[in-house]
ZADO-1210 file (C-alpha; in nm, 4 decimals, padded with zeros to 6 digits):
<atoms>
<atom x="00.0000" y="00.0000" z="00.0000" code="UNK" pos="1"/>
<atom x="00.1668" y="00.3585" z="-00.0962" code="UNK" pos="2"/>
<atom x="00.1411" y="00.6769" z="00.0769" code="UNK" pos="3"/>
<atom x="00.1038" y="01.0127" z="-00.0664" code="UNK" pos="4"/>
<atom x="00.2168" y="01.2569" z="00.1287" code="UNK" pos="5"/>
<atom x="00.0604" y="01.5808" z="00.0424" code="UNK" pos="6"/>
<atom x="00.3002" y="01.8254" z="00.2074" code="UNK" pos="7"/>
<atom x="00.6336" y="01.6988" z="00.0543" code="UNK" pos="8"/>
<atom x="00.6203" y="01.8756" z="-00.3267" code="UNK" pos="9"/>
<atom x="00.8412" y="01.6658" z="-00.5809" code="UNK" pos="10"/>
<atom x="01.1500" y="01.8221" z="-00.7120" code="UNK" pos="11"/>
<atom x="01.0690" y="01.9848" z="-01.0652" code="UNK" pos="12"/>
<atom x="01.3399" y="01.7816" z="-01.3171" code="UNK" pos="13"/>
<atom x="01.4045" y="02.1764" z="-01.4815" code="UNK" pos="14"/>
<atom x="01.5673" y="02.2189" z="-01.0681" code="UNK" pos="15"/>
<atom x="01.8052" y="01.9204" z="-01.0680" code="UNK" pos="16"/>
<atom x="02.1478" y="01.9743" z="-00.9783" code="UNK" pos="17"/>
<atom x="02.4288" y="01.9373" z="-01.3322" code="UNK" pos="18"/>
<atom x="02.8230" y="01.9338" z="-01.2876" code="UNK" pos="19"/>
<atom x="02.9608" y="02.2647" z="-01.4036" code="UNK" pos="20"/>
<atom x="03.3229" y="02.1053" z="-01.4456" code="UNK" pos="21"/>
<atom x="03.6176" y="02.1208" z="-01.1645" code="UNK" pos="22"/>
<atom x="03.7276" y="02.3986" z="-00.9537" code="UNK" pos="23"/>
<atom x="04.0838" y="02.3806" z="-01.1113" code="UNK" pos="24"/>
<atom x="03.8691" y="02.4593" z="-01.4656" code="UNK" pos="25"/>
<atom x="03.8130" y="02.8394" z="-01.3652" code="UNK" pos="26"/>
<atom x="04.0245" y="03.1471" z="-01.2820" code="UNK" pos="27"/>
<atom x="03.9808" y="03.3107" z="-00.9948" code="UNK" pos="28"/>
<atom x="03.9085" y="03.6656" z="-01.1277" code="UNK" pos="29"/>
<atom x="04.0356" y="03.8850" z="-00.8134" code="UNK" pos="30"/>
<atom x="04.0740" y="04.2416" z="-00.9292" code="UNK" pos="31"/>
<atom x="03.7912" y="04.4598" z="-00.9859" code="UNK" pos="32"/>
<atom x="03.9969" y="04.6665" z="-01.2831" code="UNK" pos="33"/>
<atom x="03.7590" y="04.6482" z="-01.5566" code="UNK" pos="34"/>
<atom x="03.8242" y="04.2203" z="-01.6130" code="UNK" pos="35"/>
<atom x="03.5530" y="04.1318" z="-01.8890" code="UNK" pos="36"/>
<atom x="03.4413" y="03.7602" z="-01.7470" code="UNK" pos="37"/>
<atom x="03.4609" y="03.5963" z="-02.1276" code="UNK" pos="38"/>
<atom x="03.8644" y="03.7525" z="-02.1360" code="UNK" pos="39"/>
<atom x="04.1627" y="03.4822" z="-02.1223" code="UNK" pos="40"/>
<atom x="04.3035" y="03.4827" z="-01.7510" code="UNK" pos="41"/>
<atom x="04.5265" y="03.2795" z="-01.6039" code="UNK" pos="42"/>
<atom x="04.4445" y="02.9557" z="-01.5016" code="UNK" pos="43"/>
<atom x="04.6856" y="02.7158" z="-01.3395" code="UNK" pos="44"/>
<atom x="04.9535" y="02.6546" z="-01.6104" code="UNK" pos="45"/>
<atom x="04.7378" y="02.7884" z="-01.9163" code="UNK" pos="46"/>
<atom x="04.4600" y="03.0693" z="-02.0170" code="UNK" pos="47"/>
<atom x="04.0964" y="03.0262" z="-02.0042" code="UNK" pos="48"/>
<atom x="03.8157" y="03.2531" z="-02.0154" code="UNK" pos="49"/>
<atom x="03.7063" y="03.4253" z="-01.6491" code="UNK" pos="50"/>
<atom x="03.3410" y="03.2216" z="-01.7052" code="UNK" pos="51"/>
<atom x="03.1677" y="02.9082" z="-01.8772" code="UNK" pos="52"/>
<atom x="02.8223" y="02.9435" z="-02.0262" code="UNK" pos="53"/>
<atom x="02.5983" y="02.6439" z="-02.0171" code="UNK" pos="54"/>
<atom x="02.2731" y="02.5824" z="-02.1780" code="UNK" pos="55"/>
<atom x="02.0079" y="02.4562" z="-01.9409" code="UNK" pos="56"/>
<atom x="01.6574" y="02.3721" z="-02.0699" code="UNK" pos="57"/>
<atom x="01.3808" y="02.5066" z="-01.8584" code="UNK" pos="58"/>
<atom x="01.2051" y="02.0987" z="-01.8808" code="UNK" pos="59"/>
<atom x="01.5072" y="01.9101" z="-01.7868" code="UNK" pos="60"/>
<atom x="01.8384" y="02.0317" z="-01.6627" code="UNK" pos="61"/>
<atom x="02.0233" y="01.7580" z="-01.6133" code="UNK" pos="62"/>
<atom x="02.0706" y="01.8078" z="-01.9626" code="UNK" pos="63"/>
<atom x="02.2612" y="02.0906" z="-01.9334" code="UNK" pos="64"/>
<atom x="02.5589" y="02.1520" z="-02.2004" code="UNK" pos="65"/>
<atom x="02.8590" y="02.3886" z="-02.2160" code="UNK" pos="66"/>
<atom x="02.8230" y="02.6474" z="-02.4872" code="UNK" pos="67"/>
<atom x="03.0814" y="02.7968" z="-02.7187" code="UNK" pos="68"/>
<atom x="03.1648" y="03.1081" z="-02.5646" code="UNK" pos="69"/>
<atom x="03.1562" y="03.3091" z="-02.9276" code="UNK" pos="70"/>
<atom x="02.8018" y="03.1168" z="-02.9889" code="UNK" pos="71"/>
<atom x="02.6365" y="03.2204" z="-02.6312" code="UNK" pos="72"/>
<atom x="02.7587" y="03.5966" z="-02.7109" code="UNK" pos="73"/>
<atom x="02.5683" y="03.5985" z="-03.0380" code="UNK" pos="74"/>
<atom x="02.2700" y="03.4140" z="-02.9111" code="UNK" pos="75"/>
<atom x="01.8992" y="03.4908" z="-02.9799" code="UNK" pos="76"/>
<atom x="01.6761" y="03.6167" z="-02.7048" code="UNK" pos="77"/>
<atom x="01.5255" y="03.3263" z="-02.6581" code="UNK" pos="78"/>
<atom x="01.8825" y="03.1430" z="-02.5844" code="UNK" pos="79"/>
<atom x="01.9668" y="03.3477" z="-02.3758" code="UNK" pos="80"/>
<atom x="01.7219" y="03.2562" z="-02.1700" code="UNK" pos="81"/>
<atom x="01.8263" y="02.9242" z="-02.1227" code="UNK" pos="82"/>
<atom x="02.1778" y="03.0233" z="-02.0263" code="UNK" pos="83"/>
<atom x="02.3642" y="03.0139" z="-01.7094" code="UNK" pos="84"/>
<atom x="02.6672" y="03.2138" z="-01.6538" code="UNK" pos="85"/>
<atom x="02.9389" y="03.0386" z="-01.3621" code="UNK" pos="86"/>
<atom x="03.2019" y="03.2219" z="-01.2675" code="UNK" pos="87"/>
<atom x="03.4409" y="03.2412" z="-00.9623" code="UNK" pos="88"/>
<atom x="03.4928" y="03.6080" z="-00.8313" code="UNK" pos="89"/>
<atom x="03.7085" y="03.6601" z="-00.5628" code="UNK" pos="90"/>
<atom x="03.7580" y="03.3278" z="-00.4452" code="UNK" pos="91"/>
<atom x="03.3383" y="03.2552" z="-00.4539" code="UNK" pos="92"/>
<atom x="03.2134" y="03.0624" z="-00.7071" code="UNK" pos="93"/>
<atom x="02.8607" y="03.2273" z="-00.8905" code="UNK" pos="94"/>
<atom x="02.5554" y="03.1512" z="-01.1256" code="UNK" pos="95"/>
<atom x="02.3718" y="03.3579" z="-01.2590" code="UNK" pos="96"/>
<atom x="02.1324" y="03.4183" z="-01.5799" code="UNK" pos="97"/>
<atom x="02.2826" y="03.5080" z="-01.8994" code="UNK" pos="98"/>
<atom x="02.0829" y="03.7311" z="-02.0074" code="UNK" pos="99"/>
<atom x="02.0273" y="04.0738" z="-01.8471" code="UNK" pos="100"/>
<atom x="01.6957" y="04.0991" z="-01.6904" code="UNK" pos="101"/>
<atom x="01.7050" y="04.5088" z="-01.8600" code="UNK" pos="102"/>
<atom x="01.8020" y="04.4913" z="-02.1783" code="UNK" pos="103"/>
<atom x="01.8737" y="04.1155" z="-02.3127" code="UNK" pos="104"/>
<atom x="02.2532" y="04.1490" z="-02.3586" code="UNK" pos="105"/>
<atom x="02.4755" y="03.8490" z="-02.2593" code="UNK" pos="106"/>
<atom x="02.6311" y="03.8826" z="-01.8578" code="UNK" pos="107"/>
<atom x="02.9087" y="03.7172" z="-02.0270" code="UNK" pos="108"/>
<atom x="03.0660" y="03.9996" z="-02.1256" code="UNK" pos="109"/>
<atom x="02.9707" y="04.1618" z="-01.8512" code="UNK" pos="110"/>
<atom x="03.2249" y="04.2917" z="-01.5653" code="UNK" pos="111"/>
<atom x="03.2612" y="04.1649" z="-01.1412" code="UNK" pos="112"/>
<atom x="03.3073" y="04.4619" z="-00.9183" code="UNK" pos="113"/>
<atom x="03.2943" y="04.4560" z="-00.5083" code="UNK" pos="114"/>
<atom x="03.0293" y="04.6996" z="-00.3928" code="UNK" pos="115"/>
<atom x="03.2186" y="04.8934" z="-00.0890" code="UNK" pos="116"/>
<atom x="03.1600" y="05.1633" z="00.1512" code="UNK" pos="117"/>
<atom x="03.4358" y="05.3559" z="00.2724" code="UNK" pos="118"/>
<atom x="03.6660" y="05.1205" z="00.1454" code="UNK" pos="119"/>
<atom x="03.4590" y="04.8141" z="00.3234" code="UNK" pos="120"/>
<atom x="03.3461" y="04.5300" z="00.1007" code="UNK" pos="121"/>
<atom x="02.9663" y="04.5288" z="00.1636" code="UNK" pos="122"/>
<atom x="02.9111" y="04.2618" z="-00.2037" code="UNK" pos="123"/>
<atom x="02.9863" y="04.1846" z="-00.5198" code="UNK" pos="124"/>
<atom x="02.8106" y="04.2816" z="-00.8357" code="UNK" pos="125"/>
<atom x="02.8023" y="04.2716" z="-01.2176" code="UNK" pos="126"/>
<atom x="02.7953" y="04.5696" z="-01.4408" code="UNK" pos="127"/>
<atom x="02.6131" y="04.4798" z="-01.7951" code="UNK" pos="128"/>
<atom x="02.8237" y="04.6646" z="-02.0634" code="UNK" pos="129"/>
<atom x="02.5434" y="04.7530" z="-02.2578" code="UNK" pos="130"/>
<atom x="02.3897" y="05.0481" z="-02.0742" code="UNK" pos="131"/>
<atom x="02.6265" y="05.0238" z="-01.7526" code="UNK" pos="132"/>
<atom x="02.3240" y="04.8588" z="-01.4874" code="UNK" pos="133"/>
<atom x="02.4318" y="04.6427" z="-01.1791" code="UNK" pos="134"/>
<atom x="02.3601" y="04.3412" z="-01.0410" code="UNK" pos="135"/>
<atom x="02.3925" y="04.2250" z="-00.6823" code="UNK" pos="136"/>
<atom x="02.5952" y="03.8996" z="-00.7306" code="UNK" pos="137"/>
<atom x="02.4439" y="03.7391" z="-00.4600" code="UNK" pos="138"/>
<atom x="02.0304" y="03.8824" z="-00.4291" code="UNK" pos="139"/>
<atom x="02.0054" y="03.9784" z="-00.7650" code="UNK" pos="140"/>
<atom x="01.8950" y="04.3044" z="-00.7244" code="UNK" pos="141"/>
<atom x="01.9600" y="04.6170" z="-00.9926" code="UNK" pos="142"/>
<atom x="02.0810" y="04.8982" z="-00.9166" code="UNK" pos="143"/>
<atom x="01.8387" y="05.1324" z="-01.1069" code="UNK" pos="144"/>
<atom x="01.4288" y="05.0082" z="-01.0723" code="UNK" pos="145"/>
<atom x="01.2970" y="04.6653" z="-01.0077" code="UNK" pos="146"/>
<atom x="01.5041" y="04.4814" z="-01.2895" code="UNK" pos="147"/>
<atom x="01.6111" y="04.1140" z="-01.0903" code="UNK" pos="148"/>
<atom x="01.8971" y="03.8965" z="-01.1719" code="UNK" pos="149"/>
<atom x="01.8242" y="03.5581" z="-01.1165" code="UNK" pos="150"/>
<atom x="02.0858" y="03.4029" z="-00.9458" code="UNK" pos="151"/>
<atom x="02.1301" y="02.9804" z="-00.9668" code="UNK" pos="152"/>
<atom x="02.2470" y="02.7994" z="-00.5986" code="UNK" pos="153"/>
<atom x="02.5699" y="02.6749" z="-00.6334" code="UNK" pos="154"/>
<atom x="02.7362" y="02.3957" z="-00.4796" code="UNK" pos="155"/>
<atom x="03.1273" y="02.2928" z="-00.4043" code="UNK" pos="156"/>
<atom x="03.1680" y="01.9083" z="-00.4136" code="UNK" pos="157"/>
<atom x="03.4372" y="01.6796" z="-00.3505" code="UNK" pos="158"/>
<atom x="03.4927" y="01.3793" z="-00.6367" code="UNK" pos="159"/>
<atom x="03.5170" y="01.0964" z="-00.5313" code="UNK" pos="160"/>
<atom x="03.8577" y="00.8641" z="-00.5546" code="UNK" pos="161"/>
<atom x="04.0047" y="01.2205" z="-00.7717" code="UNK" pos="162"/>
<atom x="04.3321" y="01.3516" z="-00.6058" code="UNK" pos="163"/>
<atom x="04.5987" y="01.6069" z="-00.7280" code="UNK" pos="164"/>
<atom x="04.9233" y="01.6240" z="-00.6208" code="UNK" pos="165"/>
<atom x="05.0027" y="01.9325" z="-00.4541" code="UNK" pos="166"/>
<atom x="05.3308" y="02.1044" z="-00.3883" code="UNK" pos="167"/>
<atom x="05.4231" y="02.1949" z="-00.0426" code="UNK" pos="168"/>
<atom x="05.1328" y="02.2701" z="00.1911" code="UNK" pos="169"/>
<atom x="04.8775" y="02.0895" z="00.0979" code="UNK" pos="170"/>
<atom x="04.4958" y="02.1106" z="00.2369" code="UNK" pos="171"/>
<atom x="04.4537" y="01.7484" z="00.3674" code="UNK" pos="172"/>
<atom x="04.7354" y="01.7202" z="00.6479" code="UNK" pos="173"/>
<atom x="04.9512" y="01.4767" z="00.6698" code="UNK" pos="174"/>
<atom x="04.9178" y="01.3680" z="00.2913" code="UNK" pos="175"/>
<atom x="05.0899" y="01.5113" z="-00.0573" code="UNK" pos="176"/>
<atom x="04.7433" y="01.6069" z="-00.2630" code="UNK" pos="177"/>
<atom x="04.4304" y="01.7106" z="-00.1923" code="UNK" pos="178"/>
<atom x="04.0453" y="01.6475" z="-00.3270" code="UNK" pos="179"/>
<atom x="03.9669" y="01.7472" z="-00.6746" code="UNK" pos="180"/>
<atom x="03.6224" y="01.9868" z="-00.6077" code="UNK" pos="181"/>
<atom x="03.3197" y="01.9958" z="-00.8657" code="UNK" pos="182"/>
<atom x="03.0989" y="02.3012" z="-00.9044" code="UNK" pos="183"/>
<atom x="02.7529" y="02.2069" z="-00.9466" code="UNK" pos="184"/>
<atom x="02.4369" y="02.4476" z="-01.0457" code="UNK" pos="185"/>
<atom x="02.0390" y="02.4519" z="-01.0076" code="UNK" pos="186"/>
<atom x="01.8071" y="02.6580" z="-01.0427" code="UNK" pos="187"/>
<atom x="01.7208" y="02.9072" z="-00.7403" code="UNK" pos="188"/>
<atom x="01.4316" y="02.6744" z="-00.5720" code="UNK" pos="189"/>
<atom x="01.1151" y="02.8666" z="-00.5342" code="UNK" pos="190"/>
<atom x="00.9127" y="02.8477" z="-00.1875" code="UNK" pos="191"/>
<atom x="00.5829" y="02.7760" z="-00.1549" code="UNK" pos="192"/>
</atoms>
């Protein structure tokens, strides 16, 4: 005999969690001078751009795929709607849409700056090149009327049985590597 239990909703299969690669696979983008997030930057012992776009159907997103970062620039409106921009900033990893929720131009070019007050770091936001609006990195709110960002949750996971070798100090004591981490990305779950 089943059981339904009417206060337990099921998880919506467009909210599933996909892998968004490893750590290792993203530069840390540290300086707020102006760094566009789809420029080369340094990344371990090579370049790669400051962000990955992934395309993430609204039905199912466990079918989530990386996207050419020249394609998601020139995408249609519609695209960019089902586009997810990961990026780490300042040592934080963050997802958010790829589309700006003002005027429809691609985050990805789009530049991380730390919100401060007297020289204390209150956030971090992202300024659309387009016609210069901000985003709060981490509520999504604009900076000029009720335009919202919609930000995806992000997760750090370990993988399991992957290990790098680390030189010197490394962040498992007693042992010469330490765990390879995976970013994963959903959407923002709605309550209620």
């Amino acid at each position: 005999m089943s059981f339904h239990n009417y206060f337990v909703i099921p998880s919506r299969a467009g909210d599933r969690w996909f892998s968004a690669g490893l750590t290792t696979s993203y530069p840390n983008i540290t300086a707020s001078s102006g760094t566009c997030l789809s420029d080369l930057l340094p990344c371990k012992d090579s370049v790669a751009p400051g962000c990955k776009v992934f395309h993430v159907p609204a039905t199912d997103s466990s079918h989530a795929v990386e996207v050419v970062l020249e394609d998601a620039v020139t995408a249609t409106f519609a695209e960019l709607g089902e586009q997810v921009v990961v990026f780490q900033y300042q040592g934080k990893f963050h997802a958010i849409d790829h589309r700006c929720p003002h005027s429809s131009y691609p985050l990805s070019r789009g530049t991380p700056f730390d919100i401060e007050d007297f020289g204390v770091r209150l956030s971090a936001a992202i300024r659309c090149p387009k016609h210069d609006w901000s985003f709060d990195l981490f509520r999504g709110n604009g900076d000029r009327g009720n335009y919202q960002l919609k930000i995806w949750e992000v997760q750090l996971r370990p993988v399991a049985g992957a290990e790098i070798e680390s030189e010197g100090d490394s962040k498992i004591e007693g042992k010469g590597s330490e765990m390879e981490i995976a970013v994963w990305v959903r959407r923002k779950q709605r309550i209620g």
